[in-house]
DRENDO-1510 file (C-alpha; in Angstrom, 1 decimal, always signed):
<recs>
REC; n; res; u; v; w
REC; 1; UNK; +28.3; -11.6; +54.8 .
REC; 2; UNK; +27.1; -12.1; +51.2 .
REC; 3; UNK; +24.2; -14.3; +51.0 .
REC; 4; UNK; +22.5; -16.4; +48.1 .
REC; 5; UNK; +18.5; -16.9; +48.7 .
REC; 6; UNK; +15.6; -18.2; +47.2 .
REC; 7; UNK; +11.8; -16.3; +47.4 .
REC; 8; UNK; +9.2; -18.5; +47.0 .
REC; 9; UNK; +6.1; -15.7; +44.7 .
REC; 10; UNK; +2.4; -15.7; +45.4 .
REC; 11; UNK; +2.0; -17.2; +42.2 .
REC; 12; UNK; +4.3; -20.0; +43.3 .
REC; 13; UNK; +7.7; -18.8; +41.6 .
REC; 14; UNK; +10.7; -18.7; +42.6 .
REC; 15; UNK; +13.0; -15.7; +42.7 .
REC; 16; UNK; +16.8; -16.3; +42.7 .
REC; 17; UNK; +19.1; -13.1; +44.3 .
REC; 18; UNK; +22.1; -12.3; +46.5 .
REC; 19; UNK; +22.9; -9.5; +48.5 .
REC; 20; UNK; +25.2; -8.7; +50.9 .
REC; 21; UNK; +22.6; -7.7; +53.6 .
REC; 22; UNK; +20.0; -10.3; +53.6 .
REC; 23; UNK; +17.7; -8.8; +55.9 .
REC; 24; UNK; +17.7; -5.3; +53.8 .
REC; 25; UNK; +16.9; -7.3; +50.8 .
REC; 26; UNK; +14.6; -9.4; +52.5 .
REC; 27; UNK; +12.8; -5.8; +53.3 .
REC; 28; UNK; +13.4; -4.6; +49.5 .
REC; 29; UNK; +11.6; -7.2; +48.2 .
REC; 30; UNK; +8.2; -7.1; +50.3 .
REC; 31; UNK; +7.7; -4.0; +50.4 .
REC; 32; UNK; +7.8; -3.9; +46.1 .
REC; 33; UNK; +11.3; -1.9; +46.3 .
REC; 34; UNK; +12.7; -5.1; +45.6 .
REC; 35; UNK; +12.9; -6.6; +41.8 .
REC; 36; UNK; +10.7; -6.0; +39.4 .
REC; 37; UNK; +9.7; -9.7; +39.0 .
REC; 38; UNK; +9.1; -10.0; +42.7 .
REC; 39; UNK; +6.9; -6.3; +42.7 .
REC; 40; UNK; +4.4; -8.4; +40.7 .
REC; 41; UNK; +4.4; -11.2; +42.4 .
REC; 42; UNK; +3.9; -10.2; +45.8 .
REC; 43; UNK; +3.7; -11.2; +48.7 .
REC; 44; UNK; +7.3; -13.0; +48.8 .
REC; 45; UNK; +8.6; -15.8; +51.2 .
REC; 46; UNK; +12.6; -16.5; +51.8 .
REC; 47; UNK; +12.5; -20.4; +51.1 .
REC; 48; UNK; +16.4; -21.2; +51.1 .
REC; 49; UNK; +19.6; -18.6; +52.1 .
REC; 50; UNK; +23.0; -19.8; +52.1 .
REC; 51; UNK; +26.2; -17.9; +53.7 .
REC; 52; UNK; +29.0; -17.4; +51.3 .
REC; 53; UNK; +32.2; -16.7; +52.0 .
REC; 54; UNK; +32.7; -13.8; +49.2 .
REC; 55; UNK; +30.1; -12.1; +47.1 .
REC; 56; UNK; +31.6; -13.3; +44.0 .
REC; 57; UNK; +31.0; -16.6; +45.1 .
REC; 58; UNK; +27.2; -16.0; +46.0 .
REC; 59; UNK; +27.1; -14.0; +42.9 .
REC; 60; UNK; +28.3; -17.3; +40.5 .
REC; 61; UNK; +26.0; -19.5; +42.8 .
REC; 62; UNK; +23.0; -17.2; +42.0 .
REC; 63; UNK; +23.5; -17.1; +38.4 .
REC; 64; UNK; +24.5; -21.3; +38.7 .
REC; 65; UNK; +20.9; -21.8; +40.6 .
REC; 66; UNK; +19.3; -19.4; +38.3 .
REC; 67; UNK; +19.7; -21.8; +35.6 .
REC; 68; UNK; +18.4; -24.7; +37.6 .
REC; 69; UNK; +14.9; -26.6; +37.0 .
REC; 70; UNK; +12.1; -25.7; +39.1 .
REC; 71; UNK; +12.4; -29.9; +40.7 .
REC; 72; UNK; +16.2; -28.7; +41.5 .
REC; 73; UNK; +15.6; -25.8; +43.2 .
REC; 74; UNK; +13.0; -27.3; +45.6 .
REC; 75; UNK; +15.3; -30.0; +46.1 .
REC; 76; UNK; +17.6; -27.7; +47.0 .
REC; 77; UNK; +15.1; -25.7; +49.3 .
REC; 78; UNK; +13.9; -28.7; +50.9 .
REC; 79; UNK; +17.8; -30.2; +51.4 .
REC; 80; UNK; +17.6; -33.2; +49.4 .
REC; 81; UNK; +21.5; -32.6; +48.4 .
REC; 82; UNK; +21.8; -36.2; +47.2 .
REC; 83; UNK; +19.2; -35.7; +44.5 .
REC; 84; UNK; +21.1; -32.5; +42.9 .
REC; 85; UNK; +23.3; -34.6; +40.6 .
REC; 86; UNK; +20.4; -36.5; +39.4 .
REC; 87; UNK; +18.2; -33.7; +38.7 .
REC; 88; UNK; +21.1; -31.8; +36.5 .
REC; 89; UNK; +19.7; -31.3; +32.8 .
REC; 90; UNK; +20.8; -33.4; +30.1 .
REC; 91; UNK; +22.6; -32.6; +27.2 .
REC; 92; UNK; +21.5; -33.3; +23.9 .
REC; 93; UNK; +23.7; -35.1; +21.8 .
REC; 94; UNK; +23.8; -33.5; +18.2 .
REC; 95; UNK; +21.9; -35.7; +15.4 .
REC; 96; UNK; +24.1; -37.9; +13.4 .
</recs>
């Protein structure tokens, strides 16, 4: 099943990926065959995975998470759901 996680870096990161064997990727990544981003930032820790039904759904929830602040992802990780709408960026309203 296709699969959305988080890595937590040694230099205290986070890495956003999907895969459709977690446990390959999992492998990939701390051993440095994994992404370049992790290879330098090694070792790696799986803080949050998430089952998805289709890989184009883990794939659109990866890039949606990738563009999350750092407080939204560990509010994620840590399963503080109810603070996600609250932690969404603002827009900036255009100068009058």
């Amino acid at each position: 099943m296709p699969h959305i996680y988080i890595l937590k870096c040694a230099d205290g990161s986070y890495y956003v990926g999907s895969t459709n064997h977690l446990e390959a990727r999992l492998e990939q990544h701390s051993s440095g065959l994994g992404a370049e981003y992790t290879r330098r930032r090694l070792p790696v820790e799986l803080v949050f995975h998430h089952e998805c039904e289709t890989v184009a759904e883990a794939f659109a929830l990866e890039k949606q998470v990738q563009g999350w602040s750092r407080a939204k992802r560990e509010a994620l990780i840590e399963g503080r759901f109810e603070d996600l709408p609250a932690l969404s960026r603002k827009r900036r309203r255009p100068r009058a």
